[in-house]
DRENDOLO-256081 format. One record per residue (C-alpha): residue in three letters; residue number from 1; x negated, y, z. Coordinates in nm, 4 decimals, decimal comma. Layout:
BEGIN
res  n  xx  yy  zz
ala  NUM  X  Y  Z
...
***
This chain:
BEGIN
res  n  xx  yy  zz
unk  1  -22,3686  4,4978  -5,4749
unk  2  -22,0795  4,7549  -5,3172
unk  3  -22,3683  4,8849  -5,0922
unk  4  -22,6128  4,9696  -5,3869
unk  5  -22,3308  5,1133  -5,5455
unk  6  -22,1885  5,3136  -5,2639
unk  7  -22,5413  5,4778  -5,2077
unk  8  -22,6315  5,5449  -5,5727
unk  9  -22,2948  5,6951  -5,6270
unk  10  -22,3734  5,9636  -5,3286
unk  11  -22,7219  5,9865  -5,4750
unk  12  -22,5685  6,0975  -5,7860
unk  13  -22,3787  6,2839  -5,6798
unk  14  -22,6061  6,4971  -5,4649
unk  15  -22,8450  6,4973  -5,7240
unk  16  -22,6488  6,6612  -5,9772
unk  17  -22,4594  6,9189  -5,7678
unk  18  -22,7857  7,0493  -5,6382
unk  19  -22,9360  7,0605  -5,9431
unk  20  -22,6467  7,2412  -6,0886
unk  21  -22,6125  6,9326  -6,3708
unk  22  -22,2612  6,9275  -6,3434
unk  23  -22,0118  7,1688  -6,0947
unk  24  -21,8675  6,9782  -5,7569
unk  25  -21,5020  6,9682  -5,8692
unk  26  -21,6286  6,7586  -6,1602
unk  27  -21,8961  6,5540  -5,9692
unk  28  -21,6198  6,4952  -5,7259
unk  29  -21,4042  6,3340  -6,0326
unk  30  -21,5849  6,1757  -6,2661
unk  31  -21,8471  6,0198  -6,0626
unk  32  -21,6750  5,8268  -5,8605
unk  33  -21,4139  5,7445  -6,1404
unk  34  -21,7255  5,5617  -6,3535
unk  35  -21,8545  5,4004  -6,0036
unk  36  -21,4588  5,2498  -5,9919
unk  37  -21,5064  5,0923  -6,3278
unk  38  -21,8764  4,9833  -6,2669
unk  39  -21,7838  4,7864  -5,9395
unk  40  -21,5050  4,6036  -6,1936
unk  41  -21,2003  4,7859  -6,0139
unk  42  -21,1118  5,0610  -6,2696
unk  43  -20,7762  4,8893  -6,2951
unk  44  -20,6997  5,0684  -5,9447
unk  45  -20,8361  5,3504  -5,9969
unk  46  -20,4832  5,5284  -5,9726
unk  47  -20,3896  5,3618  -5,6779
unk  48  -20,7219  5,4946  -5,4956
unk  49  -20,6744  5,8365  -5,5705
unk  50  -20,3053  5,8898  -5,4986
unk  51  -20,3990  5,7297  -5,1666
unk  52  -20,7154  5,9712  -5,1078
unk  53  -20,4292  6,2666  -5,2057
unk  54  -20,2098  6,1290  -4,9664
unk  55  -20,4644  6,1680  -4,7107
unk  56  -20,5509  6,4887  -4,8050
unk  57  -20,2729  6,6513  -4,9047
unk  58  -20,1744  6,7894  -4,5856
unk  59  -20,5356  6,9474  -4,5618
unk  60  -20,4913  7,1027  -4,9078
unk  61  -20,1824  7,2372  -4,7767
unk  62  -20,3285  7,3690  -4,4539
unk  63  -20,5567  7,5587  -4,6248
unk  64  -20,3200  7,7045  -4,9152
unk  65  -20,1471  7,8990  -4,5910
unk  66  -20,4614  7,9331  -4,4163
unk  67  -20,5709  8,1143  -4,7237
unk  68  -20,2934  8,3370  -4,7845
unk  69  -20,2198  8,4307  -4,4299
unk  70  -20,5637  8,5325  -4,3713
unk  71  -20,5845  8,7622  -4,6492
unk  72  -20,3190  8,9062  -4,5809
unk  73  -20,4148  8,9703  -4,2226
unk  74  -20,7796  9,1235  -4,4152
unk  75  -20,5168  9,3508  -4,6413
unk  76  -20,3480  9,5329  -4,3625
unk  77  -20,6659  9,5751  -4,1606
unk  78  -20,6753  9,3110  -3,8747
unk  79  -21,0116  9,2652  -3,8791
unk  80  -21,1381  9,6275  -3,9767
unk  81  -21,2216  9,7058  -3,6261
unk  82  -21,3823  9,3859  -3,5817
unk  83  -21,6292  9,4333  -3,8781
unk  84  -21,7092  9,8225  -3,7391
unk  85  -21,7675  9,7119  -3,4181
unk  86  -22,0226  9,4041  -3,5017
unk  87  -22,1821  9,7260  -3,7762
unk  88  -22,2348  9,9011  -3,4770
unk  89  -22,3652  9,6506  -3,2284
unk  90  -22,6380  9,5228  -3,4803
unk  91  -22,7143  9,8309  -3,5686
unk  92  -22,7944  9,7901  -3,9550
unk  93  -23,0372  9,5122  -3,8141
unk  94  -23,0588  9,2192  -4,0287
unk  95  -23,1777  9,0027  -3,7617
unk  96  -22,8795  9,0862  -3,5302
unk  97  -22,6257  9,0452  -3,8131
unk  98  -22,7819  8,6984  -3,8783
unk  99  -22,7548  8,6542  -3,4883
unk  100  -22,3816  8,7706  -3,4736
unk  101  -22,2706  8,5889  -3,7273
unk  102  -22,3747  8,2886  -3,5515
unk  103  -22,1963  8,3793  -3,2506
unk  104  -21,9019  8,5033  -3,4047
unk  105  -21,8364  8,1498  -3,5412
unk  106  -21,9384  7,9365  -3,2306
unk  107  -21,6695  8,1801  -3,0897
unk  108  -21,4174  8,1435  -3,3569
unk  109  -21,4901  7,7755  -3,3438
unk  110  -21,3105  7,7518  -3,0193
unk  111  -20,9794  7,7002  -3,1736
unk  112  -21,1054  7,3899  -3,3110
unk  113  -21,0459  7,4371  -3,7007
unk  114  -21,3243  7,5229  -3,9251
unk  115  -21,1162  7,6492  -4,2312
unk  116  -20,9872  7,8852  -4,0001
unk  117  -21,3767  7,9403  -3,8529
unk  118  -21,5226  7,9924  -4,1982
unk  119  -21,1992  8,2594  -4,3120
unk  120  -21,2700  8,4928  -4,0321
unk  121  -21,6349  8,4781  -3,9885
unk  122  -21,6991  8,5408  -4,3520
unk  123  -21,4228  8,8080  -4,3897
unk  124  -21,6134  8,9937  -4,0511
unk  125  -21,9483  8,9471  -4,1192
unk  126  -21,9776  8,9582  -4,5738
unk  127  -21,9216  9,2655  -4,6224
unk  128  -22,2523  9,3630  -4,3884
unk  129  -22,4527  9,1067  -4,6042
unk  130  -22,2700  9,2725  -4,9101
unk  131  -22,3799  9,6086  -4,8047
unk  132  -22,7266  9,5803  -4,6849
unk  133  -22,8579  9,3149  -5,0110
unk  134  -22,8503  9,0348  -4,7280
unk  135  -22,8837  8,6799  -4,8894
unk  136  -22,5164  8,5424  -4,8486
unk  137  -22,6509  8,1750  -4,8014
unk  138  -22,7815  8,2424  -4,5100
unk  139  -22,4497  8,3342  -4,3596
unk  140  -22,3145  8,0025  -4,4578
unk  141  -22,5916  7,7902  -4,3661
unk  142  -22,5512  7,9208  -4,0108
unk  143  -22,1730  7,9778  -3,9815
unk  144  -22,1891  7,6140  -4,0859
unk  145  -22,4230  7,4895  -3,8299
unk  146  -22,2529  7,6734  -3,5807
unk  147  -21,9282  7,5095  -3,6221
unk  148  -22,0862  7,2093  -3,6332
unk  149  -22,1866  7,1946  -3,3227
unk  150  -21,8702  7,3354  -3,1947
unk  151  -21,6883  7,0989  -3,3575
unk  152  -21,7255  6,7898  -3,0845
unk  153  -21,5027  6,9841  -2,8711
unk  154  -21,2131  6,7271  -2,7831
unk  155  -20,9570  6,9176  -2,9453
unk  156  -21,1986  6,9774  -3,3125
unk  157  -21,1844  6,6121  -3,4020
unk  158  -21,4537  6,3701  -3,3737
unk  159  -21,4412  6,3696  -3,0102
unk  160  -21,0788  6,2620  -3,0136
unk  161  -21,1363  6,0286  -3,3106
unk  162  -21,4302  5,8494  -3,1292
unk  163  -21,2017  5,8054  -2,8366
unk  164  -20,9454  5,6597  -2,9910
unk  165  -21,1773  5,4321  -3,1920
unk  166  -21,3594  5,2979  -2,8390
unk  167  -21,0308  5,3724  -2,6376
unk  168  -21,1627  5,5882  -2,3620
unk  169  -21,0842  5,8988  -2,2923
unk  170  -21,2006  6,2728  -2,4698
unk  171  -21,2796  6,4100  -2,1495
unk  172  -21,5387  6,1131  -2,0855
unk  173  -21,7004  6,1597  -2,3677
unk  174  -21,7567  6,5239  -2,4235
unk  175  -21,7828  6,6736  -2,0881
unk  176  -22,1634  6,4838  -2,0035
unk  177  -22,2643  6,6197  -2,3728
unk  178  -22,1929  6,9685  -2,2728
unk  179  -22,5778  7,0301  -2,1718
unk  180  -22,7335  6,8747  -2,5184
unk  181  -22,4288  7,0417  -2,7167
unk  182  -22,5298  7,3419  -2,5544
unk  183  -22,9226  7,3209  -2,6331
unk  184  -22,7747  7,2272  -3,0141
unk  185  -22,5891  7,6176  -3,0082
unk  186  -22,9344  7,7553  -2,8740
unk  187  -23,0861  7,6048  -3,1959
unk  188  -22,8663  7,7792  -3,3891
unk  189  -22,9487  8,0958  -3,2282
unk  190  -23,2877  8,0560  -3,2564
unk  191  -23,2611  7,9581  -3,6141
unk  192  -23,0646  8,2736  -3,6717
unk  193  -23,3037  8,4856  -3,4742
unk  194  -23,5828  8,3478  -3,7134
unk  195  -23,3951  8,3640  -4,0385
unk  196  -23,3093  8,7339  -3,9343
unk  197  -23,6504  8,8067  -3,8880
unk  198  -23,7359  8,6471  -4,2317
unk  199  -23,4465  8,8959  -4,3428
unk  200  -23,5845  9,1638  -4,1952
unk  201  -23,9157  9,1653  -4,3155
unk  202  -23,8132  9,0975  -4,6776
unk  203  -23,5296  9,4172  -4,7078
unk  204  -23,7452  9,6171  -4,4306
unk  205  -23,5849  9,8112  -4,1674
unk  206  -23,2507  9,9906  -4,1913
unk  207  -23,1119  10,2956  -4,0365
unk  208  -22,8171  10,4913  -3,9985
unk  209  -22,8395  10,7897  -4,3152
unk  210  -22,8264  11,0805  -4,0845
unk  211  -23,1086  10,9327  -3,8508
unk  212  -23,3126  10,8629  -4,2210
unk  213  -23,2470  11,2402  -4,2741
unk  214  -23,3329  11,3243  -3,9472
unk  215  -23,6644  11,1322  -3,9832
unk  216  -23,7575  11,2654  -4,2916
unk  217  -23,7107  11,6295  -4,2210
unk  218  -23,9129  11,6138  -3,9193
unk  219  -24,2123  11,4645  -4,1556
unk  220  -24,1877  11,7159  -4,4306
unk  221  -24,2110  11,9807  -4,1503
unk  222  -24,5520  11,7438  -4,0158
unk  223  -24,7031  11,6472  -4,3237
unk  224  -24,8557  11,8363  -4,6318
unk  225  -24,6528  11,8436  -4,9225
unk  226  -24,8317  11,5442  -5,1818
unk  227  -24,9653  11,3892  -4,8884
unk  228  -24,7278  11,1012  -4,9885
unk  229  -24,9058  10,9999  -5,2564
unk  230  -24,6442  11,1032  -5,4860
unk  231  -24,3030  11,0004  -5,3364
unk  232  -24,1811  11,3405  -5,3335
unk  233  -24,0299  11,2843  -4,9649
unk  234  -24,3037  11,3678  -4,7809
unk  235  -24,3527  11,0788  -4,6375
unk  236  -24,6696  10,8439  -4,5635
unk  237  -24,6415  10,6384  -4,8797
unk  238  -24,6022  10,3229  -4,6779
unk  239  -24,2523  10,2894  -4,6858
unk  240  -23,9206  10,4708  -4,8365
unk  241  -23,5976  10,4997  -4,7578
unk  242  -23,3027  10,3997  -4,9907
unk  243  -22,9440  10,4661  -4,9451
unk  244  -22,7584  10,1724  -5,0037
unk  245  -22,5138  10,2224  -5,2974
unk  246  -22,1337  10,2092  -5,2384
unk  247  -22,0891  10,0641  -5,6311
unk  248  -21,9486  9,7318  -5,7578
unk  249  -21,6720  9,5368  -5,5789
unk  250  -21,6430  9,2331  -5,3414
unk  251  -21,5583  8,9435  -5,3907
unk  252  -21,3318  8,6517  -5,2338
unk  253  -21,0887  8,7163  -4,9938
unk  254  -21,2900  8,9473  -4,8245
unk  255  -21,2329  9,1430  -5,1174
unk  256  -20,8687  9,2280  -5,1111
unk  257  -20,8200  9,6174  -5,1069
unk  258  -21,0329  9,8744  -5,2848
unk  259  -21,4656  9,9729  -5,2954
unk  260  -21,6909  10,0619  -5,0356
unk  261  -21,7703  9,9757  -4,6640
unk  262  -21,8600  10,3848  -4,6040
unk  263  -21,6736  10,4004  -4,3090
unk  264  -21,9052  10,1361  -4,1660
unk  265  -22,2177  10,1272  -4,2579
unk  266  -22,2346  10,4884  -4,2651
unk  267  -22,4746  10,5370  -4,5017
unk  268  -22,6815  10,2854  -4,3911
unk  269  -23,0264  10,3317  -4,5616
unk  270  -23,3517  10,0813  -4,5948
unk  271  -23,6258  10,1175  -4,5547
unk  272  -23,8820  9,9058  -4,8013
unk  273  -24,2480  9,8122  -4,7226
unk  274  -24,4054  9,8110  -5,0530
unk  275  -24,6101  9,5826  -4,9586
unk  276  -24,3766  9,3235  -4,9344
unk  277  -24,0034  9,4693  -4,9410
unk  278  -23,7627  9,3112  -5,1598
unk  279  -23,5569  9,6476  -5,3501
unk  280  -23,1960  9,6568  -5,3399
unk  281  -23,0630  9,4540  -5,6226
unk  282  -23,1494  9,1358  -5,5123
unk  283  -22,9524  8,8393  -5,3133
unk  284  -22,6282  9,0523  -5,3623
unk  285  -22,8096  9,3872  -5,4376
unk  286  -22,6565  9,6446  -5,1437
unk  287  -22,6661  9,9240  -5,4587
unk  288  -22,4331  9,7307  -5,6840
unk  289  -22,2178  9,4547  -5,4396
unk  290  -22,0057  9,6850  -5,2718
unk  291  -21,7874  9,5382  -5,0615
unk  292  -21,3984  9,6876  -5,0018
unk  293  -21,2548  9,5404  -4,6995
unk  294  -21,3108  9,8223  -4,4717
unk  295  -21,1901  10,1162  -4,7755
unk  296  -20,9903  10,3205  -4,5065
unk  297  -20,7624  10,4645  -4,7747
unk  298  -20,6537  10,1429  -4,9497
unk  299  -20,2812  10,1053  -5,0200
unk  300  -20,2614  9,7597  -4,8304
unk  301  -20,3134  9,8877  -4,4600
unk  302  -20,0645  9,8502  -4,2153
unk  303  -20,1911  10,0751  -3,9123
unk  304  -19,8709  10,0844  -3,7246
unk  305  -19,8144  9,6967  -3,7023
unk  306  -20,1695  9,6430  -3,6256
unk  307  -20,0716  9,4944  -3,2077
unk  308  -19,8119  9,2789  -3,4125
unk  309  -20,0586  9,1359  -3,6416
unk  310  -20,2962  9,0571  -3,3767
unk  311  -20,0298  8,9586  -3,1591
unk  312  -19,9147  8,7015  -3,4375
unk  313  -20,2491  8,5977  -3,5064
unk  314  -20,3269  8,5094  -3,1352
unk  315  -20,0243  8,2664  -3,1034
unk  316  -20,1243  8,1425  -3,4376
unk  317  -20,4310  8,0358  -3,2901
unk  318  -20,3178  7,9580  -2,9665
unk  319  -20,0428  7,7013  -3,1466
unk  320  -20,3038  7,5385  -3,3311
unk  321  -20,5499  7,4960  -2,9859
unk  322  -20,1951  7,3770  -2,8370
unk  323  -20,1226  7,1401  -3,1427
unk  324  -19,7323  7,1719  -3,0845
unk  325  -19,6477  7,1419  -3,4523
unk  326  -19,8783  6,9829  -3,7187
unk  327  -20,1306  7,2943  -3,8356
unk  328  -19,9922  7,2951  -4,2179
unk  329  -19,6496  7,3997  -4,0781
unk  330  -19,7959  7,6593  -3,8343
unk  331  -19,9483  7,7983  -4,1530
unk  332  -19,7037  7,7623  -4,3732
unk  333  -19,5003  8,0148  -4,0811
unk  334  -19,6974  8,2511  -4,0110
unk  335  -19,8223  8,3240  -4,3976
unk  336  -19,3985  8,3669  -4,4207
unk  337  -19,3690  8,5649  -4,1372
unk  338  -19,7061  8,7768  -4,2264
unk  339  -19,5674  8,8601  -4,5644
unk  340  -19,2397  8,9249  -4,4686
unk  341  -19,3374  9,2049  -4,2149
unk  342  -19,5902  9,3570  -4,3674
unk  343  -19,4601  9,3717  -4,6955
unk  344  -19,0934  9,4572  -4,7353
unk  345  -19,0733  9,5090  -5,0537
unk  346  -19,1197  9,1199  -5,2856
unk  347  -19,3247  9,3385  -5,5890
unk  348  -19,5717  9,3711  -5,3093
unk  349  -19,5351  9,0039  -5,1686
unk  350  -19,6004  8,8801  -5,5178
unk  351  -19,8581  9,1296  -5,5461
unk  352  -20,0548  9,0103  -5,2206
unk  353  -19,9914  8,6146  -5,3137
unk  354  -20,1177  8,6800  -5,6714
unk  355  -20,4431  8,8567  -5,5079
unk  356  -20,5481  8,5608  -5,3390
unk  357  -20,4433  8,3046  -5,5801
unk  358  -20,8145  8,2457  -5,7635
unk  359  -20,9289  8,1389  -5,4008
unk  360  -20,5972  7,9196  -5,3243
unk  361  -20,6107  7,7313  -5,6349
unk  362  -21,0464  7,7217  -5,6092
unk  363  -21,0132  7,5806  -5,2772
unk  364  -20,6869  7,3275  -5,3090
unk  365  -20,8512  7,2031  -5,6235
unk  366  -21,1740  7,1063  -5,4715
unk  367  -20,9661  6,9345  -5,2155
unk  368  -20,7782  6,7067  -5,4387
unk  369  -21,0931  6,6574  -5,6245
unk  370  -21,2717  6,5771  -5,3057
unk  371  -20,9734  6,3046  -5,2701
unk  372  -21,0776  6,0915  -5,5575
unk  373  -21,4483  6,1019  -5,4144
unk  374  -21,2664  5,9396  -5,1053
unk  375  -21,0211  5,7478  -5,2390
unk  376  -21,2982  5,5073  -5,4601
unk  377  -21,5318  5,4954  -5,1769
unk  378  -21,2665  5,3506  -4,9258
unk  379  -21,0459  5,1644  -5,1731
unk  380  -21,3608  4,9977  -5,3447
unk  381  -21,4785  4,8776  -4,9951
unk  382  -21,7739  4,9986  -5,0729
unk  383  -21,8308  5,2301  -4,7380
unk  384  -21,7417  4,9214  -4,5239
unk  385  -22,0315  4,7193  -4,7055
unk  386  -22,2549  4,9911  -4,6620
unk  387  -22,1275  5,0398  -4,2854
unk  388  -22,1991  4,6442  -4,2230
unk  389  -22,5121  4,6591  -4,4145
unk  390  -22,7004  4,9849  -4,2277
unk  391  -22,6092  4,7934  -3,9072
unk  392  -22,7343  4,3854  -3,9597
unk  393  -23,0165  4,6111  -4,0505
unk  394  -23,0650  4,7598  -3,7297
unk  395  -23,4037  4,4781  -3,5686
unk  396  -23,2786  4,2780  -3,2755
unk  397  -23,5575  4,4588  -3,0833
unk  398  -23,3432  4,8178  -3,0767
unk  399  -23,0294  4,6446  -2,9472
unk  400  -23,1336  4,7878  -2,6202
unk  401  -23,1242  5,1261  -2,7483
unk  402  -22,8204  5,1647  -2,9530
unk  403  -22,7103  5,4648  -2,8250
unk  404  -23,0264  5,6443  -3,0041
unk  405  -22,9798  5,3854  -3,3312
unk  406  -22,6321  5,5710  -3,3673
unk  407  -22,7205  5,9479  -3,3021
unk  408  -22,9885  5,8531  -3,5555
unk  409  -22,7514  5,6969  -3,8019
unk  410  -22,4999  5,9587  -3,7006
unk  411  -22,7410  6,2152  -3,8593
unk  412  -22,6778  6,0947  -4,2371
unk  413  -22,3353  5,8581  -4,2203
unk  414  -22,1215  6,1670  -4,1072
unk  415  -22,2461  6,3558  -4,3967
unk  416  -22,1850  6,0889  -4,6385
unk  417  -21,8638  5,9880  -4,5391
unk  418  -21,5690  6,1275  -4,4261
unk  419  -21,4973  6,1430  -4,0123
unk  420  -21,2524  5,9033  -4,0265
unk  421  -21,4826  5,6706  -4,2238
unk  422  -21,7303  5,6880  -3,9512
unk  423  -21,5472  5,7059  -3,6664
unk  424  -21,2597  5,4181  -3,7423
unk  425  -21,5407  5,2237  -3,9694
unk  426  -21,8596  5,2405  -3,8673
unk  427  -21,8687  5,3072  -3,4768
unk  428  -21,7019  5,0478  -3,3637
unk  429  -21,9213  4,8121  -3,5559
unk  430  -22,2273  4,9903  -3,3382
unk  431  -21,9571  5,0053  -3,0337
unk  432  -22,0062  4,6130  -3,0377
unk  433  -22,3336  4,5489  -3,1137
unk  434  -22,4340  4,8025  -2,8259
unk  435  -22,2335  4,5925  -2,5850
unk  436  -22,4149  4,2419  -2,6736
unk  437  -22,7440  4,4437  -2,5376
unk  438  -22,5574  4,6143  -2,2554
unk  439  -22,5304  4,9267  -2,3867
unk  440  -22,1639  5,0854  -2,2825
unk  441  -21,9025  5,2468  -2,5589
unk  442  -21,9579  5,5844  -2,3402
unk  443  -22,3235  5,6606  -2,4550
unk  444  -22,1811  5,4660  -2,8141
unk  445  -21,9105  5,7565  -2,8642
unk  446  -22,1585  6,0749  -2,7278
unk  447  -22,3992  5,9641  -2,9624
unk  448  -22,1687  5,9189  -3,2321
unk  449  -22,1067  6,3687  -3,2413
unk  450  -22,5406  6,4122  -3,2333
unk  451  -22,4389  6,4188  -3,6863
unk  452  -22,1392  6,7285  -3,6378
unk  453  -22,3848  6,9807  -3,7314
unk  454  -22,4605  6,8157  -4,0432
unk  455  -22,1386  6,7153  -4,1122
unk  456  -21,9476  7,0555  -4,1857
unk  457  -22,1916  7,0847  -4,5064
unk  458  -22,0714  6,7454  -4,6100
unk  459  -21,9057  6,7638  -4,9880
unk  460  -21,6095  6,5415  -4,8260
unk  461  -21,4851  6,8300  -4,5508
unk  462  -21,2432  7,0664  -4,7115
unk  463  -21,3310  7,3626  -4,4652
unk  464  -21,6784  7,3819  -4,6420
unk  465  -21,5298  7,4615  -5,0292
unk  466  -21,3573  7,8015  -4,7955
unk  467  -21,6866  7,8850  -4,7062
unk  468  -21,9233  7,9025  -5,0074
unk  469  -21,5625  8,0094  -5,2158
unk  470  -21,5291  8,3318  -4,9577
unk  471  -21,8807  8,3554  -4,9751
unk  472  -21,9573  8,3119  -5,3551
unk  473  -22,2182  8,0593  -5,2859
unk  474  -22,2657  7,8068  -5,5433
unk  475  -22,2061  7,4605  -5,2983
unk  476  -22,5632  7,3270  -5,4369
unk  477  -22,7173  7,6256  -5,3228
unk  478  -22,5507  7,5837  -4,9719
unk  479  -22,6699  7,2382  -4,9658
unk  480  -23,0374  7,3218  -5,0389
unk  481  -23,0603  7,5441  -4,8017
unk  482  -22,8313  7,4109  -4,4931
unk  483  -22,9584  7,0515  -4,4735
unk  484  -23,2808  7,1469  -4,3168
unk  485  -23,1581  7,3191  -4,0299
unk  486  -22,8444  7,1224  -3,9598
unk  487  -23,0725  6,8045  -3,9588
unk  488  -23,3175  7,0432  -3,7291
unk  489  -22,9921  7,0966  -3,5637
unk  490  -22,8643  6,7346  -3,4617
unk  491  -23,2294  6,5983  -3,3703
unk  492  -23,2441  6,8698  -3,1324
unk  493  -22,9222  6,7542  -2,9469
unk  494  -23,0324  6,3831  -3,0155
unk  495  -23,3034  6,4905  -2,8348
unk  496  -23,2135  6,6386  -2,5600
unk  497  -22,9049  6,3993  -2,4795
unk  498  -23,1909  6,1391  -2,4620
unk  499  -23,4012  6,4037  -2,1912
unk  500  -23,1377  6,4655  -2,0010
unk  501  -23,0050  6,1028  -1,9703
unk  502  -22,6694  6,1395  -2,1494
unk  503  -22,7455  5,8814  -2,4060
***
């Protein structure tokens, strides 16, 4: 009965946040609190969810800091440079910016926390998707997936979790999956590459305004005036170009300062087919999203302690990577330290901590909310009878193969359940029946990480509420979209663990 339970609570659950029935924070609550009184244990309902807070509370923390330190490092300009620089390199080029976005967070994702991933990928690459009318949900679906895959490395978490579970050691375990890990990151690319594309063809092309101009003048030198068909720029008729507007504000963290990107996108103009283009307006219209990170003359920059702020950050990160002190302290630190430097006077402290407080108290309250979700599903015991259950189910036949019966069971559990659920719950249970065929804990553990790609869009990891908050993605919408290609994602590095004889 706890198994049919567990399973029609997530079913719920998913149901009604992706039909936008009822919004996650209250899913999160009040489903599983009716589940707890259904399975007869409403009685400890309190006592599961102060224990889910418990566990989470240190998360919630993390990212309060995480939260405030970053925006205050997007204030005084830190990433500016950053966001000009990727501008130029993709060149107003929706397909690159879909690529670089992908490889800014498998980049990012090397210091092995995906709050931290999500914060400075979306505060680089949104305003570009801002600007140029980009759908935003594609730049979650594939920072996501991204750090998904990333996210095996020993020092990210489910590596070291499935080692201590199976008691070998990280380095074991991850170093033989670099070469299907690595095929599962050349998905990704490839799925940006094609989503760019897709992109492109529904804004058109884009250009820098003075090589529009240029363009244009040379045609109304070439071509009859009316020859247009009536578009009064002497052009063909087939396409036009359309500055992209400079109005409306950001939104998020990325959205600390004042309007406009100008000193980045330069004008940047688009071009749209009308036989197909999509005008600015929609997905985040480019005329009326404006985006104000990059507003050179906001009152928030701090130009001269720019090498200290990326100095800070930098040992920030390199702490975390390091894990010397637990990450909600380093956070806690340097979102002191930040604020102290950059802003002397406390009128502007409380200025900059009241700025980002909508995405502090958004984020931390999905968190806690998230804890409940949790807290019933563990307390209840209802994922250990669905753990138990998914496994007697597994025929006698595939005992041979359990290494590919847990990168396929991976796929879904990890995204149901939390890592520690899996990893302490479920794969040792595999762990075991794999060694009654012969099958070692080694090819157990590596296929246990084939799900990470899925996982990071999983309603039970914190990092993912950053993402579609930053990005002003409703989490539904995320979902609808992501699944596909993070499922796309693992079967690919199921796939080719199992060609190149890893599992």
């Amino acid at each position: 009965m706890l198994t049919i339970l567990g399973f029609v609570m997530i079913a719920t659950f998913l149901v009604l946040i992706m039909t936008k029935k009822v919004s996650p924070l209250a899913a999160l609550v009040l489903i599983p609190a009716l589940f707890c009184v259904l399975v007869g244990q409403g009685a400890d309902l309190g006592k599961y969810v102060l224990d889910g807070i418990g566990d989470l509370a240190p998360t919630a923390a993390m990212l309060m800091f995480a939260i405030i330190y970053f925006g205050v490092m997007i204030d005084v300009g830190l990433f500016d440079p950053v966001v000009r620089g990727i501008l130029r390199f993709c060149k107003a080029d929706p397909m690159r910016i879909v690529v670089g976005t992908a490889v800014l967070a498998a980049v990012v994702s090397l210091d092995g926390d995906g709050s931290t991933t999500f914060m400075i990928t979306v505060s680089a690459m949104l305003p570009l998707y801002r600007r140029l009318g980009m759908s935003v949900v594609v730049l979650t679906g594939v920072a996501a997936t991204a750090n998904g895959v990333m996210n095996t490395l020993p020092w990210g978490g489910p590596t070291a979790r499935a080692a201590t579970a199976l008691k070998l050691d990280a380095g074991d375990i991850f170093v033989p999956m670099i070469p299907a890990l690595a095929v599962g990151l050349l998905c990704v690319l490839a799925l940006a590459y094609a989503l760019g594309l897709r992109e492109r063809r529904r804004l058109g092309t884009l250009a820098v305004a003075g090589q529009a101009a240029a363009r244009e003048e040379r045609e109304r030198e070439t071509v009859p005036a009316g020859a247009a068909g009536g578009s009064g720029t002497g052009r063909t008729g087939r396409s036009r170009d359309r500055a992209v507007g400079n109005g409306g504000r950001g939104t998020g963290p990325a959205a600390g300062a004042a309007s406009g990107a100008s000193s980045a996108a330069a004008g940047a103009t688009r071009a749209t087919d009308t036989a197909g283009g999509t005008p600015a307006g929609e997905d985040g219209a480019a005329g009326t999203a404006g985006t104000d990170v990059l507003d050179p003359h906001r009152a928030t920059l701090r130009p001269r302690l720019y090498w200290f702020n990326a100095a800070l950050t930098v040992v920030l990160l390199a702490l975390l990577i390091a894990q010397l002190m637990p990450i909600p302290v380093l956070f806690l630190l340097g979102a002191a330290v930040a604020l102290t430097v950059n802003f002397r006077d406390m009128a502007d402290q409380k200025a900059r901590i009241a700025a980002h407080a909508e995405n502090v108290l958004n984020v931390s309250g999905m968190v806690f909310a998230a804890a409940v979700f949790t807290g019933v599903l563990t307390g209840t015991g209802m994922v250990e009878e669905m753990a138990r259950t998914v496994v007697g189910a597994v025929p006698d036949a595939l005992g041979p193969h359990m290494a590919l019966v847990t990168g396929v069971l991976s796929i879904p559990f990890t995204y149901l359940m939390s890592n520690d659920g899996f990893y302490f719950g479920i794969v040792p249970i595999l762990s075991e029946a794999g060694a009654a065929h012969g099958v070692g804990p080694l090819e157990i553990a590596r296929a246990s990480l084939v799900g990470q790609p899925l996982h990071m869009s999983s309603p039970l990891v914190p990092a993912v509420y950053v993402l579609v908050g930053m990005a002003k993605v409703e989490f539904g919408e995320h979902t609808r979209f992501t699944l596909k290609w993070a499922v796309l994602t693992s079967v690919a590095v199921l796939g080719a663990g199992l060609l190149f004889g890893i599992l």
